[in-house]
C-alpha positions as YAML, in Angstrom:
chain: A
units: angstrom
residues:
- id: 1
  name: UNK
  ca: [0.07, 30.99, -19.05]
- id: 2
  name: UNK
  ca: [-3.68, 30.18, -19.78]
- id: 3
  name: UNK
  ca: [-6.94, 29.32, -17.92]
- id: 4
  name: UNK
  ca: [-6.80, 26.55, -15.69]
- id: 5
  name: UNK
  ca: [-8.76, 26.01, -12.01]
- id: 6
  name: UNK
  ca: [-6.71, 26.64, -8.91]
- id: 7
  name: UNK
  ca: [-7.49, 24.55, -6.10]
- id: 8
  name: UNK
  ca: [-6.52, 24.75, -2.67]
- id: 9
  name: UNK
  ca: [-7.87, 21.53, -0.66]
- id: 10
  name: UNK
  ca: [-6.71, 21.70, 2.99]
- id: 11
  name: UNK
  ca: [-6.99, 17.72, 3.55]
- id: 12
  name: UNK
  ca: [-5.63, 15.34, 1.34]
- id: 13
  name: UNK
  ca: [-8.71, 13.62, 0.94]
- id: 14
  name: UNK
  ca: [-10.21, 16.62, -0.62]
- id: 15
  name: UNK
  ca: [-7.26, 16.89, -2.88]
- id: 16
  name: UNK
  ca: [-7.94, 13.24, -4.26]
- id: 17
  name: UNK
  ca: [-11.85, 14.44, -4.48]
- id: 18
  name: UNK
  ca: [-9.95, 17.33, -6.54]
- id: 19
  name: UNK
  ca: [-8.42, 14.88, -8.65]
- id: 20
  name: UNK
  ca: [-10.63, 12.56, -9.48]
- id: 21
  name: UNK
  ca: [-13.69, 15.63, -10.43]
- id: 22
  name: UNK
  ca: [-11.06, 17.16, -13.12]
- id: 23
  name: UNK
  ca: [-11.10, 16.37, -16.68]
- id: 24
  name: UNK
  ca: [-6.63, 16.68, -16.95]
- id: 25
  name: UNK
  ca: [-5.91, 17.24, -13.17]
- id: 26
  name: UNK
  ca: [-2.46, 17.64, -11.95]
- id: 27
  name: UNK
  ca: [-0.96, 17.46, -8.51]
- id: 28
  name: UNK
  ca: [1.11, 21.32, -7.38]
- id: 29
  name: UNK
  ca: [3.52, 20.06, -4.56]
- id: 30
  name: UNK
  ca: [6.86, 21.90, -4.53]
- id: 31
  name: UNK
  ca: [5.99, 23.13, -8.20]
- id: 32
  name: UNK
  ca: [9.88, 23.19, -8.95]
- id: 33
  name: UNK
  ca: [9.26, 21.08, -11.95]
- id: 34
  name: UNK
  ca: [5.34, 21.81, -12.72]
- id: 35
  name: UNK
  ca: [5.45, 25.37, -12.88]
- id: 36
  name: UNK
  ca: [8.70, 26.04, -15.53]
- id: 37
  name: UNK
  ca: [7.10, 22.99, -17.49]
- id: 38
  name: UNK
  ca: [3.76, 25.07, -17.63]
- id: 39
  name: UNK
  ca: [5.57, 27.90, -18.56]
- id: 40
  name: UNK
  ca: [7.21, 26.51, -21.58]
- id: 41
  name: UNK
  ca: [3.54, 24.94, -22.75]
- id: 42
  name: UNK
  ca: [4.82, 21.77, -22.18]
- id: 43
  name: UNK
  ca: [1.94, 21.05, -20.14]
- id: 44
  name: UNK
  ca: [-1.57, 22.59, -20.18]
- id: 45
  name: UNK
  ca: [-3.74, 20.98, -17.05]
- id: 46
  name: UNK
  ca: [-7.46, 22.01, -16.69]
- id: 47
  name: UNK
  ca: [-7.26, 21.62, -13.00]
- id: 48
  name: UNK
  ca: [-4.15, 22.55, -10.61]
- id: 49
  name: UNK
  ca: [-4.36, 21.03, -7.34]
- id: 50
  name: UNK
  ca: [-1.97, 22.55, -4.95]
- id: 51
  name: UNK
  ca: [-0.92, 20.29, -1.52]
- id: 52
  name: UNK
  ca: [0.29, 23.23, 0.15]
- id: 53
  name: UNK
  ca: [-2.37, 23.59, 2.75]
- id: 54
  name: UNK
  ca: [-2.50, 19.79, 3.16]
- id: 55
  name: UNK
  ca: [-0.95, 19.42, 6.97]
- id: 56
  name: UNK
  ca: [-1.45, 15.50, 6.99]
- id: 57
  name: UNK
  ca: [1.18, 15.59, 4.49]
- id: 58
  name: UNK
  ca: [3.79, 16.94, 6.36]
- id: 59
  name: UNK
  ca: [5.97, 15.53, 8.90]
- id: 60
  name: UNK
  ca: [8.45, 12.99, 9.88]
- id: 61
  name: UNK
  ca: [8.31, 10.44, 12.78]
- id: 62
  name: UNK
  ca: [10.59, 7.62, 13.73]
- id: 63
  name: UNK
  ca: [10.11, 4.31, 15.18]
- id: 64
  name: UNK
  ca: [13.30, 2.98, 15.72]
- id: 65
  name: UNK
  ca: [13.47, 0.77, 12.52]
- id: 66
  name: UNK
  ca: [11.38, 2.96, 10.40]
- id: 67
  name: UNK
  ca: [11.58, 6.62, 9.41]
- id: 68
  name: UNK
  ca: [8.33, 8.05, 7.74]
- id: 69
  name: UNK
  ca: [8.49, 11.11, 6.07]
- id: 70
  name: UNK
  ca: [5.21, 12.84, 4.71]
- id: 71
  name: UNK
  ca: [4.98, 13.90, 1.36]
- id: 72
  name: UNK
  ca: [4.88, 17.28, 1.82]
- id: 73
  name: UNK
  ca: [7.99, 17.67, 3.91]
- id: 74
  name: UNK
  ca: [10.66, 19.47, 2.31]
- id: 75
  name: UNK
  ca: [14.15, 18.86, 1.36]
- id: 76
  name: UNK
  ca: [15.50, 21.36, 3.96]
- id: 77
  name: UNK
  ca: [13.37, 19.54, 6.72]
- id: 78
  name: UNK
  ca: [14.92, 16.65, 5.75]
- id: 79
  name: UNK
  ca: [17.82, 17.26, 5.91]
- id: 80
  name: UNK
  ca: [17.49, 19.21, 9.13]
- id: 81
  name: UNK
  ca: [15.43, 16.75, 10.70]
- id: 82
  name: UNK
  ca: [17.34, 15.27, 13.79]
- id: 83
  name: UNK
  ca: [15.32, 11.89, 13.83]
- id: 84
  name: UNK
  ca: [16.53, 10.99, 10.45]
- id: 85
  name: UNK
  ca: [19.90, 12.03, 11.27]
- id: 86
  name: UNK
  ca: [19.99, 9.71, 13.87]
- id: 87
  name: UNK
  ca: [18.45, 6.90, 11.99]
- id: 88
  name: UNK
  ca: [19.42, 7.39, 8.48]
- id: 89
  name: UNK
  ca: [21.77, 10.36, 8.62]
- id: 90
  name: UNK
  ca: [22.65, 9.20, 4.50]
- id: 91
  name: UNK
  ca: [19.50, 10.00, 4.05]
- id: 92
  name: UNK
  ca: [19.59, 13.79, 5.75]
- id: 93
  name: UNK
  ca: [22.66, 13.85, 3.71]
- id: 94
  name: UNK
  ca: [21.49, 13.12, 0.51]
- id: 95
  name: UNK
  ca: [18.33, 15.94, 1.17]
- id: 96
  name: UNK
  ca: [21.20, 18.94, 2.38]
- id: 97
  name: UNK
  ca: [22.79, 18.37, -1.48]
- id: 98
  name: UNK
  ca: [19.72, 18.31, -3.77]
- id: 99
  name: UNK
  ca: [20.19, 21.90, -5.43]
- id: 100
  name: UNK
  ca: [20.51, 25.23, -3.57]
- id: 101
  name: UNK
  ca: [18.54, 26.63, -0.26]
- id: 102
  name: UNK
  ca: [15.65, 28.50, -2.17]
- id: 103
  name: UNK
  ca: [14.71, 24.38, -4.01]
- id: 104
  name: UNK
  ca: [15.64, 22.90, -0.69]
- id: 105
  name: UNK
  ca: [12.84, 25.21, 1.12]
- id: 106
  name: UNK
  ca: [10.08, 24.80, -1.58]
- id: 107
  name: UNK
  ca: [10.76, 21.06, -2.85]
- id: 108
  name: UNK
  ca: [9.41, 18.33, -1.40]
- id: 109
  name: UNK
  ca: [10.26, 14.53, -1.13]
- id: 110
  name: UNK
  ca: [6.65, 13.80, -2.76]
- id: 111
  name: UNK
  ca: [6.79, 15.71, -5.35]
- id: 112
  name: UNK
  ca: [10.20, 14.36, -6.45]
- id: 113
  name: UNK
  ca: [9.25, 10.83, -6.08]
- id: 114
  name: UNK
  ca: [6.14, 11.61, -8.05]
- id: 115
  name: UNK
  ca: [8.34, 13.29, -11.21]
- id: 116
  name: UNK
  ca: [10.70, 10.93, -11.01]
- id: 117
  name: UNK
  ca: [13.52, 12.99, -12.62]
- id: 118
  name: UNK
  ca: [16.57, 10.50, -13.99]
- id: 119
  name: UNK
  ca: [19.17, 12.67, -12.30]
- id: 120
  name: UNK
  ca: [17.16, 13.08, -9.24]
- id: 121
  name: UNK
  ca: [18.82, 12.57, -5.48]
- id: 122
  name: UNK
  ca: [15.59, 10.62, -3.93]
- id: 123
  name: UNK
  ca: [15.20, 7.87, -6.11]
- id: 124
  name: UNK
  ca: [18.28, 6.52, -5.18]
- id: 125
  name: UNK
  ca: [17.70, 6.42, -1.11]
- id: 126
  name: UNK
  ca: [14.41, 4.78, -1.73]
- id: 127
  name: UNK
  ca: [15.34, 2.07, -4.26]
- id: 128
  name: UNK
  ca: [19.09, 1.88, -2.32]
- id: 129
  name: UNK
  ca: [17.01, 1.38, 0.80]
- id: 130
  name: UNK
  ca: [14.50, -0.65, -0.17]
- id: 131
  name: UNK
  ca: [11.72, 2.40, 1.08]
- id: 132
  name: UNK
  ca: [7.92, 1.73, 0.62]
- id: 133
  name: UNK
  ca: [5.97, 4.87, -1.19]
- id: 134
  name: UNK
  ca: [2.48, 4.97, 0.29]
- id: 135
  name: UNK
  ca: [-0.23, 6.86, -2.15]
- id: 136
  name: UNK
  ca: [-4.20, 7.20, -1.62]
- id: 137
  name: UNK
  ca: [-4.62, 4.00, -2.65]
- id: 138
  name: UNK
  ca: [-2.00, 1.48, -1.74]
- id: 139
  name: UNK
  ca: [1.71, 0.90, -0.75]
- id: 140
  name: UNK
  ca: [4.41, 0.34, -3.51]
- id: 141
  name: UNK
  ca: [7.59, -1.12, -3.25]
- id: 142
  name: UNK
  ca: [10.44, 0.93, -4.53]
- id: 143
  name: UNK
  ca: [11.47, -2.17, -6.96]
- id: 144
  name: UNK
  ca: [7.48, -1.62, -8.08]
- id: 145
  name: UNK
  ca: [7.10, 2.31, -8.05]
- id: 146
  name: UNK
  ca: [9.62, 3.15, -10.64]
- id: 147
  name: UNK
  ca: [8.80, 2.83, -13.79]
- id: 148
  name: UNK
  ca: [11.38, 4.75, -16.06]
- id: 149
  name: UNK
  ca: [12.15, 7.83, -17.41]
- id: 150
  name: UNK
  ca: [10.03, 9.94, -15.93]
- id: 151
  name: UNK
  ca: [7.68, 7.18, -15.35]
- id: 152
  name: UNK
  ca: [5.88, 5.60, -11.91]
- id: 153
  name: UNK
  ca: [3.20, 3.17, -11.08]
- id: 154
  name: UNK
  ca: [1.21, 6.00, -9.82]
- id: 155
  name: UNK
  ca: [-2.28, 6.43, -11.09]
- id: 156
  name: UNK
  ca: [-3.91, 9.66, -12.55]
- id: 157
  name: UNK
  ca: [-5.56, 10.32, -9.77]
- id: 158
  name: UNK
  ca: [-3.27, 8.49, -6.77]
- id: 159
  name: UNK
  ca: [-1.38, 10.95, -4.80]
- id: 160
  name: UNK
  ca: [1.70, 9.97, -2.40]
- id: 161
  name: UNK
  ca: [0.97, 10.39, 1.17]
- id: 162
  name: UNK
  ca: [4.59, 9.43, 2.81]
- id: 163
  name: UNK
  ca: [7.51, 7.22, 1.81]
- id: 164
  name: UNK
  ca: [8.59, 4.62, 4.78]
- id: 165
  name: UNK
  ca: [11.81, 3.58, 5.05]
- id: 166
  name: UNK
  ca: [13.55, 0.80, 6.85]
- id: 167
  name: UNK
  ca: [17.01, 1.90, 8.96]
- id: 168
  name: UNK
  ca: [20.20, 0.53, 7.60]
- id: 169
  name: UNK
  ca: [22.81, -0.92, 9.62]
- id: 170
  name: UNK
  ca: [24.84, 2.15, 7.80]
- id: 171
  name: UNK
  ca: [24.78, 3.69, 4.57]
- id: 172
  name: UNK
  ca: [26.16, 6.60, 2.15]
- id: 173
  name: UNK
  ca: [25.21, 8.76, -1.15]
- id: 174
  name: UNK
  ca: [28.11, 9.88, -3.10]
- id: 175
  name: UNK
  ca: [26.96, 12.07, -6.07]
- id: 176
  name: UNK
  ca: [29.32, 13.77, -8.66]
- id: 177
  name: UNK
  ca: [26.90, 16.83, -9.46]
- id: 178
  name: UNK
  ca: [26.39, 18.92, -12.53]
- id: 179
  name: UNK
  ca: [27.90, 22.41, -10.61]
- id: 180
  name: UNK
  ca: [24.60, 24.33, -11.92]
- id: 181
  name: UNK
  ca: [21.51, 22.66, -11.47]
- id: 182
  name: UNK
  ca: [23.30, 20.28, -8.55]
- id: 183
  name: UNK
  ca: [21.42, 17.64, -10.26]
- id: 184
  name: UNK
  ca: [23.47, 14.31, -10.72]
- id: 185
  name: UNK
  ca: [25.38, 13.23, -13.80]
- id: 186
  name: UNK
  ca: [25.89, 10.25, -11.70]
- id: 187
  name: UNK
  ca: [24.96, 9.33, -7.58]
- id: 188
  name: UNK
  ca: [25.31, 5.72, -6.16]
- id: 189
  name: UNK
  ca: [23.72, 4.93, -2.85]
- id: 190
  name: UNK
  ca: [25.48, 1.85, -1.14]
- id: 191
  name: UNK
  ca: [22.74, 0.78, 1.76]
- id: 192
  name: UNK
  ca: [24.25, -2.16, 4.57]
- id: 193
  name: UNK
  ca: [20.48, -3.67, 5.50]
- id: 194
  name: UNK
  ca: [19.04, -6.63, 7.20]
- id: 195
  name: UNK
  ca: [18.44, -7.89, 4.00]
- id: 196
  name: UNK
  ca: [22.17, -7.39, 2.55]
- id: 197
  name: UNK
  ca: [23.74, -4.68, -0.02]
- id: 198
  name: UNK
  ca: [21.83, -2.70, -2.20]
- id: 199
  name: UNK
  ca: [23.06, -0.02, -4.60]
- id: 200
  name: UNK
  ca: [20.97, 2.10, -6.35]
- id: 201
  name: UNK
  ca: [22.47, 4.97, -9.22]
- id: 202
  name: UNK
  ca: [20.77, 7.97, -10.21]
- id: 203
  name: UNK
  ca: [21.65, 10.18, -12.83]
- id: 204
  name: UNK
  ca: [23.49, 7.61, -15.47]
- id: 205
  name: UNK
  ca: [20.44, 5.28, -16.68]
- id: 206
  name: UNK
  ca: [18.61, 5.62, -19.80]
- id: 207
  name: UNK
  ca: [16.01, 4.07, -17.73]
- id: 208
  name: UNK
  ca: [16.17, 6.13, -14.59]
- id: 209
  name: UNK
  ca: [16.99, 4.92, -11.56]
- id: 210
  name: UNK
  ca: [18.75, 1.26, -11.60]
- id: 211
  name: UNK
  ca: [19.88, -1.36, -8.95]
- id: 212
  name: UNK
  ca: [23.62, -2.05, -9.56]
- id: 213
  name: UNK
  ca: [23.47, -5.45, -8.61]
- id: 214
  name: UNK
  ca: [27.07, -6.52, -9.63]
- id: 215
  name: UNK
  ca: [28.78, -3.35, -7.76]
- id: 216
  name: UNK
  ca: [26.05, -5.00, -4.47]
- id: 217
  name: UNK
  ca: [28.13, -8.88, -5.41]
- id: 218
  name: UNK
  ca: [31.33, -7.22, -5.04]
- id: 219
  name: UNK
  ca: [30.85, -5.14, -1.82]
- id: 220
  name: UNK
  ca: [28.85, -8.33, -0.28]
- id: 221
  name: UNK
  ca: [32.26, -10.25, -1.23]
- id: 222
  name: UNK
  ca: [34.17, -7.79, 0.18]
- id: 223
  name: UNK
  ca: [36.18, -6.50, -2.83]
- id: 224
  name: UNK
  ca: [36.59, -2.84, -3.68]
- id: 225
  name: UNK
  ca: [33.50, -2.14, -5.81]
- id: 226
  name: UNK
  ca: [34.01, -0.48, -9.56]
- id: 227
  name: UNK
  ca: [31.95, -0.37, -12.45]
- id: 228
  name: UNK
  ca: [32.97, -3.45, -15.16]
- id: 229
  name: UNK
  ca: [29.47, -4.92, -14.60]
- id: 230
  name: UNK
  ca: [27.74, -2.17, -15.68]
- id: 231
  name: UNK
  ca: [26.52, -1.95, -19.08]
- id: 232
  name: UNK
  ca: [27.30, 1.11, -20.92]
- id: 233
  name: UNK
  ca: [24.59, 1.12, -23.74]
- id: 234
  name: UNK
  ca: [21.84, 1.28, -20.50]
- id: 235
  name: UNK
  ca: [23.74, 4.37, -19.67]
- id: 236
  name: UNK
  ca: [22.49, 8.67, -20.89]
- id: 237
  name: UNK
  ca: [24.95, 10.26, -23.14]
- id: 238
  name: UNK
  ca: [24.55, 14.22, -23.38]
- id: 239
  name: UNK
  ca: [26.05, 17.56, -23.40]
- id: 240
  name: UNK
  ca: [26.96, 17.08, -20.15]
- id: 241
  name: UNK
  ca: [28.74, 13.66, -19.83]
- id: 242
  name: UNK
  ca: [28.90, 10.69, -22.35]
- id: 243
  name: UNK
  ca: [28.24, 6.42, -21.30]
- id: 244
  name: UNK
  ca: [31.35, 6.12, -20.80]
- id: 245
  name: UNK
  ca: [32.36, 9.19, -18.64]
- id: 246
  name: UNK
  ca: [29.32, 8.38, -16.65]
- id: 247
  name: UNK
  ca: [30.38, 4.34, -16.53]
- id: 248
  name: UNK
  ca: [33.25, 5.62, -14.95]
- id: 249
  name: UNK
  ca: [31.54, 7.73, -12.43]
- id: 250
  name: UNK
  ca: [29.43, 5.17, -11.37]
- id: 251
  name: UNK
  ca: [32.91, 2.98, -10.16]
- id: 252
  name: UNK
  ca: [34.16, 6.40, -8.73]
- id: 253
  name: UNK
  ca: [31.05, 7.52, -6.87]
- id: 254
  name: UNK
  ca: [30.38, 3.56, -5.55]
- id: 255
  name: UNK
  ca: [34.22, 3.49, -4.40]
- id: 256
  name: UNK
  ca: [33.13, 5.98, -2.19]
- id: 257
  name: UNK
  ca: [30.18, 5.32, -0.95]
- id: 258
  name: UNK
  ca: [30.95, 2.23, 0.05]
- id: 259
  name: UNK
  ca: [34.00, 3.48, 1.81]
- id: 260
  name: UNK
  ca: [31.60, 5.71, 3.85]
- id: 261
  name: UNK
  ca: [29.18, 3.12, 4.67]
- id: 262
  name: UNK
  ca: [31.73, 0.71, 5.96]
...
């Protein structure tokens, strides 16, 4: 490691006063991603500002046709949380796979969101949803907060507060999981709203986290989804699958999904 400044706000308006006094600040949620990347000199911040002590970031409350979830609430809350397993139990779901107790008890939903990892669980329920990401500064659509690979519309020094989502009439995540990491080589979230069908995949784009808008035509019609509209060049090839493996997946995982949220 090296010399950086530790800081421990216990509001997160003194983390953004944090943020915005430090010359390469960067936000310490979870740290499941930060730390290792640290550790491998990938990343040298002056300024580490951890949320940990930040209570107004935890929490989840439910309104009937919205479920909030603070930043700082972890996976395992999540997915242990009996409000959203009313409301959007996909959702708890989706939180009780992402890797392995100790990552489900130290990650959060923030901190995810804010990494924006292309094999990551979250992305999916909040673009499949249609979720809003509320920061410091503003509220972002899903359609608006990702970005790419690794990429968001969040500012250096805007920090995500909660993500609100809106309850489905029913939806499912159906992942097909690297058996190590538990991260997906592909996920498809199929989400039945007021609005119609949205899919969202995870873990296949080049791009990150995509809208599968032909696999949303053919449940909206009905028919048994699969993956011919999908484009294959958009799609990762690596040691672990190649574009067309993952093409595949995508029908496979969808297929099921879809299944679960009829």
């Amino acid at each position: 490691m090296y010399d950086f400044s530790y800081h421990t706000p216990s509001t997160v308006a003194d983390a953004a006063a944090a943020m915005s006094g430090a010359d390469d600040g960067k936000i310490l949620a979870g740290g499941q991603t930060l730390l290792p990347t640290m550790k491998q000199r990938l990343a040298s911040p002056s300024d580490l500002v951890s949320l940990r002590g930040c209570r107004d970031l935890v929490g989840i409350a439910s309104d009937g046709s919205t479920v909030t979830i603070g930043a700082m609430t972890t996976h395992g809350a999540v997915a242990a949380s009996a409000d959203v397993k009313a409301a959007i139990p996909a959702l708890a779901a989706l939180a009780g796979g992402i890797g392995d107790p100790q990552v489900r008890n130290r990650g959060t939903i923030g901190g995810s969101l804010a990494n924006n990892d292309p094999a990551a669980d979250y992305p999916a329920a909040v673009l499949g949803l249609g979720a809003t990401v509320v920061t410091t500064k503003r509220e972002l659509a899903a359609e608006d907060f990702f970005q790419g690979l690794f990429e968001t519309a969040l500012e250096e020094d805007e920090i995500i507060t909660a993500v609100r989502f809106p309850v489905p009439k029913s939806a499912a995540y159906m992942k097909f999981d690297n058996p190590a990491s538990r991260y997906a080589l592909v996920g498809v979230f199929v989400a039945h709203t007021s609005g119609g069908v949205r899919v969202a995949v995870t873990g296949a784009g080049q791009d990150g986290v995509f809208r599968a808008e032909g696999i949303e035509a053919q449940i909206s019609a009905g028919q048994t989804p699969d993956s011919s509209s999908i484009d294959e060049g958009g799609l990762n090839t690596d040691i672990h699958a190649s574009a067309a493996y993952r093409k595949h997946l995508i029908g496979v995982m969808a297929k099921r999904a879809a299944a679960a949220a009829s």
